[in-house]
C-alpha positions in Angstrom: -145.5 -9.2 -24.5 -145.5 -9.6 -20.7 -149.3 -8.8 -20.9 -150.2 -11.4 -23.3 -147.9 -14.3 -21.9 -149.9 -13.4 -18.1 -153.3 -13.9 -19.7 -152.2 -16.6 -21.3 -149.1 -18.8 -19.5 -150.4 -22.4 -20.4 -150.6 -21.6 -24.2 -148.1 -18.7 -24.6 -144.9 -20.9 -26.5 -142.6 -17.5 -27.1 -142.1 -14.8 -29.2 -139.4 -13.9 -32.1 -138.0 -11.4 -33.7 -138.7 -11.7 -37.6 -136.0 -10.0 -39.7 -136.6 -11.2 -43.1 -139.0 -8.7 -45.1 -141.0 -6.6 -42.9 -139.3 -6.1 -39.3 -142.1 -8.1 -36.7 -142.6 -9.9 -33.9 -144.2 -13.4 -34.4 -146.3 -14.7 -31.2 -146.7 -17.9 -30.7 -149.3 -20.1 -29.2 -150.2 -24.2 -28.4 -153.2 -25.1 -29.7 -155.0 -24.6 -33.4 -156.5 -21.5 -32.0 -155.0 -17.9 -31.0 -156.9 -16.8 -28.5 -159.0 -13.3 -28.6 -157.6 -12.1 -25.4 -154.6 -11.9 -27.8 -156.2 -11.0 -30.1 -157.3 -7.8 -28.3 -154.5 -7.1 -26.5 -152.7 -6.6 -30.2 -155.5 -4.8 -32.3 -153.7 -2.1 -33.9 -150.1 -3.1 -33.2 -148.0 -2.7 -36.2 -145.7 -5.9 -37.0 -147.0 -8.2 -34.4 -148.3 -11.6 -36.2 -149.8 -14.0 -33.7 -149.8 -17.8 -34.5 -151.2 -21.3 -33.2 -150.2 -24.7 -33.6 -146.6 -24.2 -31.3 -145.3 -27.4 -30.0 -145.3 -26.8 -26.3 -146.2 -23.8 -24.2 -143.0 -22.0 -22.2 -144.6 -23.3 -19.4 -144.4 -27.0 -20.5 -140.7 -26.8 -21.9 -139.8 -25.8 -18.5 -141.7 -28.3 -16.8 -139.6 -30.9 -19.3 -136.2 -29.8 -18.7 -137.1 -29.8 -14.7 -138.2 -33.0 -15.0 -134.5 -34.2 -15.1 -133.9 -32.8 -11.9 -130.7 -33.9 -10.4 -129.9 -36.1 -13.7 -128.2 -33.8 -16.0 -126.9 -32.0 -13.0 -124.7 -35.1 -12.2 -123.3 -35.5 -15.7 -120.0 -34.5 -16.3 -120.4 -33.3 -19.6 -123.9 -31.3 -19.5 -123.3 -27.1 -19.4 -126.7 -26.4 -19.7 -129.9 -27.0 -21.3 -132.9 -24.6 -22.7 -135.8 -24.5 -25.2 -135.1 -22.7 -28.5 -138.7 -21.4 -28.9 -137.5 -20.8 -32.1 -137.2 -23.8 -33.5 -139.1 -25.7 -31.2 -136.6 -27.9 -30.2 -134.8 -27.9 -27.0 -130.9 -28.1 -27.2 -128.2 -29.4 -24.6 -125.1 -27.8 -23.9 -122.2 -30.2 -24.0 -118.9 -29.8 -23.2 -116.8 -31.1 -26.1 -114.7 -30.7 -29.4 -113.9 -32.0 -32.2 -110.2 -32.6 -31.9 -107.7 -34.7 -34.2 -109.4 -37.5 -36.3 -113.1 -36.9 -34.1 -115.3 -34.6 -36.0 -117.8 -32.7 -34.5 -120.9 -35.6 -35.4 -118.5 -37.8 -33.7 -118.0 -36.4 -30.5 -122.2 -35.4 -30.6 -123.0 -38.6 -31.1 -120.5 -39.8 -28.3 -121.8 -37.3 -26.1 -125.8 -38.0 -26.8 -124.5 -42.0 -25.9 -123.5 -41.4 -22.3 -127.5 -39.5 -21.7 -129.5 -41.5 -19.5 -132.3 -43.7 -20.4 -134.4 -42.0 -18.2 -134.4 -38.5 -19.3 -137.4 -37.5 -21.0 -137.7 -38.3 -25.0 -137.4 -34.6 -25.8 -134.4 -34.0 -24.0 -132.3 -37.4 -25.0 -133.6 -35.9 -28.7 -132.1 -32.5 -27.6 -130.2 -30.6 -30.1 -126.5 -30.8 -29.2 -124.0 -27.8 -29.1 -120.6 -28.6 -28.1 -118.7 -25.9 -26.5 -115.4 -26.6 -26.4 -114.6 -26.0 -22.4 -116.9 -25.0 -19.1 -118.2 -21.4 -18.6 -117.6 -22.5 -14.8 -120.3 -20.2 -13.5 -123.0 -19.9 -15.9 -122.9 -16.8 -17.1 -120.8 -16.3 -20.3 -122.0 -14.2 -23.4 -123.2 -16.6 -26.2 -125.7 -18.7 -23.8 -128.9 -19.1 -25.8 -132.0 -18.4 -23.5 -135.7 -18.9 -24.1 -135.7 -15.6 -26.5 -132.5 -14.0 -26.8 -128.2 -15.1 -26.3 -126.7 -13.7 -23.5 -123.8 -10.7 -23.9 -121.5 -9.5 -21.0 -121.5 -11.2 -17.7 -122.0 -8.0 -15.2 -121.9 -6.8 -11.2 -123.6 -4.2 -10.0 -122.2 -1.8 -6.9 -124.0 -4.6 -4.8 -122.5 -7.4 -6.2 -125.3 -8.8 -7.5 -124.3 -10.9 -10.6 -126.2 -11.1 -14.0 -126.2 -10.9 -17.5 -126.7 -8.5 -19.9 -128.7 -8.6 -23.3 -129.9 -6.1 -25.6 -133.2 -4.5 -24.6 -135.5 -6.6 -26.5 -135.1 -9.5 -24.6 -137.0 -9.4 -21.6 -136.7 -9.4 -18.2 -137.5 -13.2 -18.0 -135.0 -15.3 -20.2 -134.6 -18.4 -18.6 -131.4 -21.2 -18.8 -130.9 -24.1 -17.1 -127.3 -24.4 -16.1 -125.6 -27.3 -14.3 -122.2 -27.8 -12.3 -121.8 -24.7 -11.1 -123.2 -22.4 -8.7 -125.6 -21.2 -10.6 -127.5 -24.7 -10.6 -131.0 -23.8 -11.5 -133.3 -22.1 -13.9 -131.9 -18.3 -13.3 -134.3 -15.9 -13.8 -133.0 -12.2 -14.7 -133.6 -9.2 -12.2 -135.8 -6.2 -13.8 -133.6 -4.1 -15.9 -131.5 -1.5 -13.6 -130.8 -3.3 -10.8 
């Protein structure tokens, strides 16, 4: 995967899992083409299924949610934010419940009032998942990142703080977290450190 998404980081929009059927791993590309580099690098893998026609590139989603810069950051309400490559939608963490005579599309569509105007179209169209109080330091098992959730928050002998996901997921999963100290996209250290 790492091989195909360097050859390819303006059109490479993700991978997945596919569990229904045949166990697989879909690809996904922007674009109505694959390319043949991809092409290549795949001949003779078992299970792999590559596919144009994605929405945005990993590239471009992050360029989207760091064009909010400092915006989301001040809001009082905004945990985090990511792009489900998924289902090619990106999706807002908000903290928020539904509590006595709200609902849950009650306090989302409260929440999605208060977003600035000036955020970008796709992120003011964000999915919303409420969660119902702060993780406080970004790291917190259930956090969906570009390809896989997070699990345990963990510290090694050195005190270096992470997160840990099963072994399919990569050493690059990506989330956007805000009021904390964690403000940033966080980027996961190599396996074993």
């Amino acid at each position: 995967m790492e091989e195909i998404e360097a050859a390819h980081p303006g059109t490479f929009a993700g991978s997945t899992l596919v569990h229904e059927g045949d166990f697989g791993l879909r690809v996904r590309f922007t674009g109505d083409k694959v390319p043949d580099k991809a092409r290549e690098i795949v001949r003779g893998v078992p299970g792999v299924a590559l596919e144009a026609g994605a929405r945005f590139s990993l590239i471009e989603a992050e360029k989207i949610i760091d064009s909010t810069g400092d915006t989301l950051d001040t809001h009082g309400a905004v945990e985090g934010v990511f792009y489900d490559a998924t289902i090619e939608r990106f999706v807002l963490d908000m903290v928020g419940a539904a509590t006595g005579d709200r609902s849950a599309e009650e306090v989302t569509a409260s929440l999605r009032a208060t977003l600035p105007a000036s955020l970008p179209g796709e992120i003011r169209s964000a999915d919303i998942r409420l969660t119902p109080e702060s993780a406080a330091d970004g790291q917190r098992g259930g956090l969906r990142m570009d390809t896989c959730t997070s699990g345990f928050s963990v510290r090694n002998a050195a005190g270096i703080e992470g997160i840990l996901t099963a072994g399919h997921c990569g050493n690059t999963q990506r989330y956007r977290y805000y009021n904390s100290s964690t403000l940033g996209a966080d980027q996961l250290p190599e396996s074993g450190t």
